[in-house]
N, C-alpha and C positions, 0 to 999 in steps of 0.2 A: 405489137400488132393488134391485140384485142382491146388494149384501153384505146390507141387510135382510131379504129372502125366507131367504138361505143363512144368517143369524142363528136366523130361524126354524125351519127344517131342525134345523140345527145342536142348536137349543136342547130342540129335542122329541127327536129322537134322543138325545141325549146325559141324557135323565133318567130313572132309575129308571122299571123297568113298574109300581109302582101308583101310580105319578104320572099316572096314565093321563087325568085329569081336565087334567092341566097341561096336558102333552103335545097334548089336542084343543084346546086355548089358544092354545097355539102353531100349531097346524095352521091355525085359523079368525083367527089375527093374520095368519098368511103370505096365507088365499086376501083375506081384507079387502084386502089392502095388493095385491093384483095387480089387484084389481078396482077400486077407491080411486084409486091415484095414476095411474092413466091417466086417469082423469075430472076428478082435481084438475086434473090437467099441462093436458087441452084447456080447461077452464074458466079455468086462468089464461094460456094461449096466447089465447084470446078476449077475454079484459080487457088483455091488457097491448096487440092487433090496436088495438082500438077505443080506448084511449085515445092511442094514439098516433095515429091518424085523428084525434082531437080538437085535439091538437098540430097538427098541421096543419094544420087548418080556424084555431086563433088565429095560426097565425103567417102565413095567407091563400096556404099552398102548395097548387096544385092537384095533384092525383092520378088516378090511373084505377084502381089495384090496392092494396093494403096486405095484407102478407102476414108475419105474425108464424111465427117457430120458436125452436127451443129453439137455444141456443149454450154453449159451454162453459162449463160452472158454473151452468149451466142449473136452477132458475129465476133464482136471480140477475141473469144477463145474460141476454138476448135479438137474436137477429140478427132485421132490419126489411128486407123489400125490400119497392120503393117504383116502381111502374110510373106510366111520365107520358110520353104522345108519346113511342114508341119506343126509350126508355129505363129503364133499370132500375139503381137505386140501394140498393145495399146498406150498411147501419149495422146499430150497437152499439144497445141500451139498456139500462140498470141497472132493474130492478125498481121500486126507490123512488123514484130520481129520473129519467123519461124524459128530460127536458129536457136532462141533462149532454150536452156533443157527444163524441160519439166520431169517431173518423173513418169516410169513406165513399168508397164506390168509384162509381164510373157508370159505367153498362158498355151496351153497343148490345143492345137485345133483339134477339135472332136467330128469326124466322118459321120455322114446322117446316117450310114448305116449300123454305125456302133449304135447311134440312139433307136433307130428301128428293132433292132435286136432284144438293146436294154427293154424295149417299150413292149416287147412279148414277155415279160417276167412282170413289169411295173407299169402301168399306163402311163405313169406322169410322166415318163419320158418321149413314149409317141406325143403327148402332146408338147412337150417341148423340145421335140425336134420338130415338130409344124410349127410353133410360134417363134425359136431362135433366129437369127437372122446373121450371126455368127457365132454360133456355138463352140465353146471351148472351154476346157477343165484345165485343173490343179491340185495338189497336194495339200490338205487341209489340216486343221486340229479335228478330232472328230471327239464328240458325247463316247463316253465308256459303254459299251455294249456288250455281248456275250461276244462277239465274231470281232470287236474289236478293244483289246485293252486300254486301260486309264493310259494317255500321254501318245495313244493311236494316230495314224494317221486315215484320210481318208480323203475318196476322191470328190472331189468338188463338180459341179456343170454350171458353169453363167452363159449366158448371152452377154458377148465384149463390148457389145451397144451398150449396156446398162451399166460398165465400171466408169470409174472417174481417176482418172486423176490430175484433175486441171486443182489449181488453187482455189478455188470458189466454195466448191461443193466440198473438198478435203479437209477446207477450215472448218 
């Protein structure tokens, strides 16, 4: 998206002044393309939502949420979370073929008010319950501490937006 816009810059700037006729070509290809592929991008975040909701319904998995985004290589791949009974599962899908498995994480949905709570003892959690966007924990390795022994566990907080695990970014 941004080397095409800077394409079009690029290519209006750099031509002769009585190209003047190109030049607004290039101006009205760059503003199309800024206004275009953000409509393309949610129409096809919407089609690839809902077809994979269909995936579901044939393979008789129940759900509560289905939340499509872009992932790296974006449209190609797509990151899927997948909310069902206080859980939240995050996947891969390819474009063409939904159905290939990628791998997938389960992670605990975390209640904004557990993070409001935590964020009265610790602030970094008031503010990451204002910036997560799906907030959810897991069972971790933890650093040796006094409240927690060498080989401890310990609980985790991500935002499910920020895990991966399409093949791109796990290579």
């Amino acid at each position: 998206f941004t080397l095409a816009l800077f394409a079009c810059l690029l290519l209006g700037h750099r031509l002769p002044a009585p190209a003047g006729a190109s030049r607004r070509t290039f101006a009205l290809a760059g503003l199309a393309l800024m206004v275009c592929y953000p409509l393309a991008g949610n129409a096809l975040r919407l089609n690839v939502q809902h077809r994979y909701e269909d995936l579901l319904h044939e393979r008789l998995v129940s759900y509560e949420q289905v939340t499509a985004t872009p992932d790296a290589l974006s449209p190609w791949y797509w990151k899927i979370l997948v909310r069902h009974g206080g859980e939240l599962t995050v996947t891969t899908v390819e474009l063409p073929d939904m159905s290939r498995p990628h791998p997938s994480v389960t992670l605990r949905q975390v209640p904004r008010q557990e993070l409001a709570d935590l964020g009265r003892s610790a602030s970094i959690f008031a503010t990451f319950a204002w910036f997560a966007e799906h907030p959810a924990s897991y069972l971790g390795p933890s650093a040796p501490t006094p409240e927690i022994p060498e080989g401890g566990q310990a609980i985790r907080y991500v935002d499910a937006l920020f895990l991966n695990t399409g093949p791109v970014l796990s290579a």
